[in-house]
C-alpha positions in Angstrom: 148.8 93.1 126.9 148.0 96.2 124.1 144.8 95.8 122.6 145.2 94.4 118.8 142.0 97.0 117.9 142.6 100.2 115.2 140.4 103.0 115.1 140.0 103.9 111.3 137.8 107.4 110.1 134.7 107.0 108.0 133.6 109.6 106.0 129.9 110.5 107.1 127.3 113.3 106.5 128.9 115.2 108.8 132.9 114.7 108.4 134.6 111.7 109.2 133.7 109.4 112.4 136.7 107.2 114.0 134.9 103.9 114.1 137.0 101.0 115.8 137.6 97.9 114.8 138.5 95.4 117.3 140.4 91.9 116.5 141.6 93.2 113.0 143.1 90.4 111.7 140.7 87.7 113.3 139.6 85.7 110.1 136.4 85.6 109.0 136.6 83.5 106.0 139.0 80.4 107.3 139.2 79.2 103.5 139.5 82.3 101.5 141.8 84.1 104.3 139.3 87.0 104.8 139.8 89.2 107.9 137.5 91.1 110.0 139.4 94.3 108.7 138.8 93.2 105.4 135.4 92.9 105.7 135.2 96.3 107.3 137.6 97.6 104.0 135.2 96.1 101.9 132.1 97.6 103.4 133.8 101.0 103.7 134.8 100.5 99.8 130.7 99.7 98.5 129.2 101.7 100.9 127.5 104.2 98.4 126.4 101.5 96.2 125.0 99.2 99.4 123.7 102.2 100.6 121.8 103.2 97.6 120.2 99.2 97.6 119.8 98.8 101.3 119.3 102.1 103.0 116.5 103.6 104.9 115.3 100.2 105.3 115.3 97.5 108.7 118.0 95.5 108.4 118.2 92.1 110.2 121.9 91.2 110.6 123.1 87.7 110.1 126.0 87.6 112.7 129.3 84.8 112.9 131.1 85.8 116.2 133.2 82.6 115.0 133.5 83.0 111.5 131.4 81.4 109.1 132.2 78.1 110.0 131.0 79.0 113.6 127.8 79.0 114.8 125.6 81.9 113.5 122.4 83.9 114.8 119.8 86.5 113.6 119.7 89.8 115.2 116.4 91.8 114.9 116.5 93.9 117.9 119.7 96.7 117.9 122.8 94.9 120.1 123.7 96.7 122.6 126.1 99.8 122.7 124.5 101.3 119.6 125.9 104.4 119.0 123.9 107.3 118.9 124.1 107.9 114.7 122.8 104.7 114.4 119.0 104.8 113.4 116.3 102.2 114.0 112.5 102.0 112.9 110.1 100.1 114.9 108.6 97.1 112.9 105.8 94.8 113.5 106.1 91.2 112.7 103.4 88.3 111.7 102.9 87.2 115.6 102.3 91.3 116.0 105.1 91.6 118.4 106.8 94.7 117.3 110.4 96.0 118.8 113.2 97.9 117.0 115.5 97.2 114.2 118.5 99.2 112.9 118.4 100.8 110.2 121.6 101.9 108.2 122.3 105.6 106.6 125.8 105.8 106.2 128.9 103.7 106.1 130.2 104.3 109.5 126.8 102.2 110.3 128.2 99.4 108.6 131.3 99.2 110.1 129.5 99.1 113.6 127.4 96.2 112.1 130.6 94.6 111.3 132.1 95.1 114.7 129.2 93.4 116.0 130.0 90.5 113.7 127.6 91.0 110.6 128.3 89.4 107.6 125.1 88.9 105.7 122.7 91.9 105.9 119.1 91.2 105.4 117.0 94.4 104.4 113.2 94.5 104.1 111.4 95.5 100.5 110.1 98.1 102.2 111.0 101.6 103.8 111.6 102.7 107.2 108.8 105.5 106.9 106.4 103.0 105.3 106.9 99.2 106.5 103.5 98.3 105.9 104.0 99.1 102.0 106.6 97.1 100.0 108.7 99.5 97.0 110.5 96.2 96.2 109.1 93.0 94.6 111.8 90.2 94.8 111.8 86.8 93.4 114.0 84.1 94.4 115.3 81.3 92.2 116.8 79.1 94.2 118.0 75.7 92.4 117.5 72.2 93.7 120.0 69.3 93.9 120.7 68.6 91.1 120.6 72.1 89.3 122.9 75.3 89.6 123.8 78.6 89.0 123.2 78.4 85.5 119.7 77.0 85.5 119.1 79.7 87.5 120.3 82.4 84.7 118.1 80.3 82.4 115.2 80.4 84.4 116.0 84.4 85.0 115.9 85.1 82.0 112.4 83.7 80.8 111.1 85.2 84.1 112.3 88.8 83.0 110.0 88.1 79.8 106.9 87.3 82.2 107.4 90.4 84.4 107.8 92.6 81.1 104.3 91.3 79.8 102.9 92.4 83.0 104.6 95.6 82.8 107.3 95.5 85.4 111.2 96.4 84.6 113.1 93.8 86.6 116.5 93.9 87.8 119.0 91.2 88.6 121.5 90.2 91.0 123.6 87.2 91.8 122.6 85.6 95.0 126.3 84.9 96.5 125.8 81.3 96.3 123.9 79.2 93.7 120.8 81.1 93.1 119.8 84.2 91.6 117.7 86.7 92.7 115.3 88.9 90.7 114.1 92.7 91.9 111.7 95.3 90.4 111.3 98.5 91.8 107.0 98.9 92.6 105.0 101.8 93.8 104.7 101.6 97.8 100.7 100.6 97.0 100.4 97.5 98.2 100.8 95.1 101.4 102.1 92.5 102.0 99.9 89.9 101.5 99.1 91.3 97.8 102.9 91.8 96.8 102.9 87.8 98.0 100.2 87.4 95.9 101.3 88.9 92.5 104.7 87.0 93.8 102.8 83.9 93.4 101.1 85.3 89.9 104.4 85.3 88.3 106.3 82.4 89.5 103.3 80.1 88.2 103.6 81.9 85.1 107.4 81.2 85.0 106.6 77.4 86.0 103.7 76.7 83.1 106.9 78.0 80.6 108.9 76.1 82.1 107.5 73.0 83.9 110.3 70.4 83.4 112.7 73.3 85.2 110.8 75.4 87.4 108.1 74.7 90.6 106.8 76.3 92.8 106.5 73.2 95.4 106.3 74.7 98.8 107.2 70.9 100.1 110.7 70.0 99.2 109.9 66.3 98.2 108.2 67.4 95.6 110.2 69.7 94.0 113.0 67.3 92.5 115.5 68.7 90.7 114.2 71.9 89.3 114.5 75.5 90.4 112.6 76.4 93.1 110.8 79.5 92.8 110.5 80.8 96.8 107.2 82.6 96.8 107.6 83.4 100.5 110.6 84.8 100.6 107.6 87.8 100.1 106.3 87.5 102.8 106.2 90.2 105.7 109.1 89.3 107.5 110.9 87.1 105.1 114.5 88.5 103.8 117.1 87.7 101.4 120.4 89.0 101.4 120.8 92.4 100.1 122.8 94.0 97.3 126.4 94.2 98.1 126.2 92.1 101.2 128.9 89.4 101.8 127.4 86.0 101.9 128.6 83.5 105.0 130.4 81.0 101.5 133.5 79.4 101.9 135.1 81.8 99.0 133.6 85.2 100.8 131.6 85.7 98.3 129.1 89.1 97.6 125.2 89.1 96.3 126.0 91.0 93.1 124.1 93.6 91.0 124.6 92.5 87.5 123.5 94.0 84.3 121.0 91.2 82.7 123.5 91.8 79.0 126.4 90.3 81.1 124.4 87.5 82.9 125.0 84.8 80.9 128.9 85.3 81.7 129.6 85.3 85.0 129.8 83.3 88.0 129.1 83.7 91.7 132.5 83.1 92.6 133.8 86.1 90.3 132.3 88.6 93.4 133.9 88.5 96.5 134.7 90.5 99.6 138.0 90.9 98.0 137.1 91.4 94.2 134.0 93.2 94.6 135.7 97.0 94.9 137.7 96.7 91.9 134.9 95.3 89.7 132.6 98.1 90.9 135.0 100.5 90.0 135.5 99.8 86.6 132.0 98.5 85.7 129.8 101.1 88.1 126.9 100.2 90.4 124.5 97.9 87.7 121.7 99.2 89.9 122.5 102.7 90.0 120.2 103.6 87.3 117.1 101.7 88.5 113.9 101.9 86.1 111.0 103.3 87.3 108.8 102.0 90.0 105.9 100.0 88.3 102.4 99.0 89.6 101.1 95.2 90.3 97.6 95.8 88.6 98.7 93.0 85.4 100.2 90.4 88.1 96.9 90.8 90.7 94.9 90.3 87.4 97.0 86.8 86.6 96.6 86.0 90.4 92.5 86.6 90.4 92.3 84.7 87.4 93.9 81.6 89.0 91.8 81.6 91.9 89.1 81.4 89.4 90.5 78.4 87.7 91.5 76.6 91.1 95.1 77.8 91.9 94.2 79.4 95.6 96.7 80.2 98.4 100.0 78.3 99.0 101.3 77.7 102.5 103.0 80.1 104.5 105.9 79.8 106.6 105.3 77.9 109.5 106.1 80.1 112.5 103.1 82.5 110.8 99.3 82.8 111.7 96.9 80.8 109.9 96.4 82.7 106.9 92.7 83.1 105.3 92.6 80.5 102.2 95.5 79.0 103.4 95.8 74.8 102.4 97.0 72.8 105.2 100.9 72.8 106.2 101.0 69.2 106.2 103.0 68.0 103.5 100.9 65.7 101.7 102.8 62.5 101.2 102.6 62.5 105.2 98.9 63.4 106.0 97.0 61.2 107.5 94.5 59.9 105.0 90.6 60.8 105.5 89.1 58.1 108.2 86.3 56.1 106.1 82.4 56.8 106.5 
């Protein structure tokens, strides 16, 4: 029986590679029809833009070799067969294991990563020669039960007032699902722990503006129905789906660079896999023309300040380390209570 794969050319820095695609017409989005050529078509269509958001950077690749109603696992290390154009960076990790993880440069990359079954990429906010040194802070607002995509907006937008006191230009995307997700572009000064940090600053700043609709409850019984603003999603390690990526959605759709003018306008279901090209056609990449990076100095002030006045460390994730400062990850409505004297 002939093999159902195509071979299509990718244009790459070099002329055009002849990447192949096998099980074309295998669908990857059962509800919106979506194909595994499709996907590739789509990925082919963006690539400048995703490139321009995601490059240079290690990727983790959220892979559905069912589809996304099939099961789903996270790829770190490079699957096997990587073809020789393919970069990767060696990254270290909270445990301090360290092994490889791809890195992509051009769109033929993505189509491989699509062979292999990606649909949601996951790049890190930092670069593949400086891993150690996030260039991105990125805030998470990720709404409750309860709330939606438009208390998200709301909550976006009185965020983008706190980062502009503290000096930062922020940019803004839609998430692919409910939530929204907030970027600004920072000078590659800082680790980790301190980008976590001024993270922190400015979600608690968002929350004391908006205390009835934001928290920053690491412990989801106590976060009721507000938006949830996931502090850890900075944390070394800890990705969100990039710009451009397809999310694993029953309508296929995209995590969308939007300009914060048409915000209040849209909704996550206008970007998909499908849609996507056209819209960035006629509207350009939102992102394109990024401000410049800014520094943390205002943010690392608010944090200090809060340690002052009581607000310390919040919990990490809990495959990390014990972190210095750290409050117990118990959550507190099932600690045991202190034994009596």
């Amino acid at each position: 029986m002939a093999s159902e794969a195509v071979t299509i050319p990718v244009e790459g820095p070099d002329g055009p590679r002849d990447m192949r695609v096998s099980s074309p017409s295998r669908v990857i989005w059962p509800e919106a029809g979506v194909t595994k050529l499709q996907l590739v078509e789509y990925l082919v269509a963006v690539a400048p833009a995703f490139l321009r958001a995601n490059g240079d950077r290690p990727l983790a690749l959220e892979r559905y070799p069912a589809g996304v109603d099939g099961e789903m696992f996270f790829s770190k290390n490079p699957p096997k067969g990587k073809p020789a154009f393919l970069r990767e960076v060696m990254v270290t990790y909270p445990s301090a294991r360290s092994h490889p993880q791809l890195v992509a440069d051009e769109a033929a990359s993505l189509v491989w990563m699509a062979q292999m079954n990606t649909v949601v990429f996951h790049p890190w906010p930092s670069r593949a020669g400086d891993i150690d040194h996030p260039d991105q802070l990125r805030i998470d607002l990720d709404p409750q039960q309860g709330k939606g995509f438009p208390d998200a907006v709301e909550a976006a937008f009185v965020l983008r007032e706190v980062l502009d006191e503290a000096g930062l230009s922020p940019m803004i995307k839609t998430s692919g699902n409910r939530g929204v997700h907030v970027f600004t572009r920072i000078e590659p000064r800082w680790d980790f722990i301190e980008v976590r940090h001024a993270v922190i600053a400015a979600a608690r700043a968002l929350e004391r503006r908006m205390p009835d609709d934001v928290t920053t409850a690491w412990w989801k019984e106590e976060r009721g129905e507000r938006v949830f603003v996931d502090f850890n999603q900075a944390a070394r390690d800890r990705t969100i789906a990039g710009a451009y990526s397809p999310r694993a959605t029953a309508g296929a759709t995209v995590s969308m660079p939007v300009r914060w003018d048409d915000l209040a306008d849209i909704a996550p279901g206008d970007f998909t896999v499908l849609s996507t090209p056209a819209i960035l056609a006629e509207r350009g990449d939102a992102w394109e023309d990024a401000p410049e990076p800014g520094v943390l100095d205002t943010l690392l002030e608010w944090w200090e300040r809060d340690l002052a006045n009581g607000q310390g460390e919040m919990p990490y994730p809990p495959d990390y380390p014990k972190m210095p400062g750290e409050p117990p990850r118990v959550q507190p409505s099932k600690a045991r209570k202190p034994v009596a004297d």
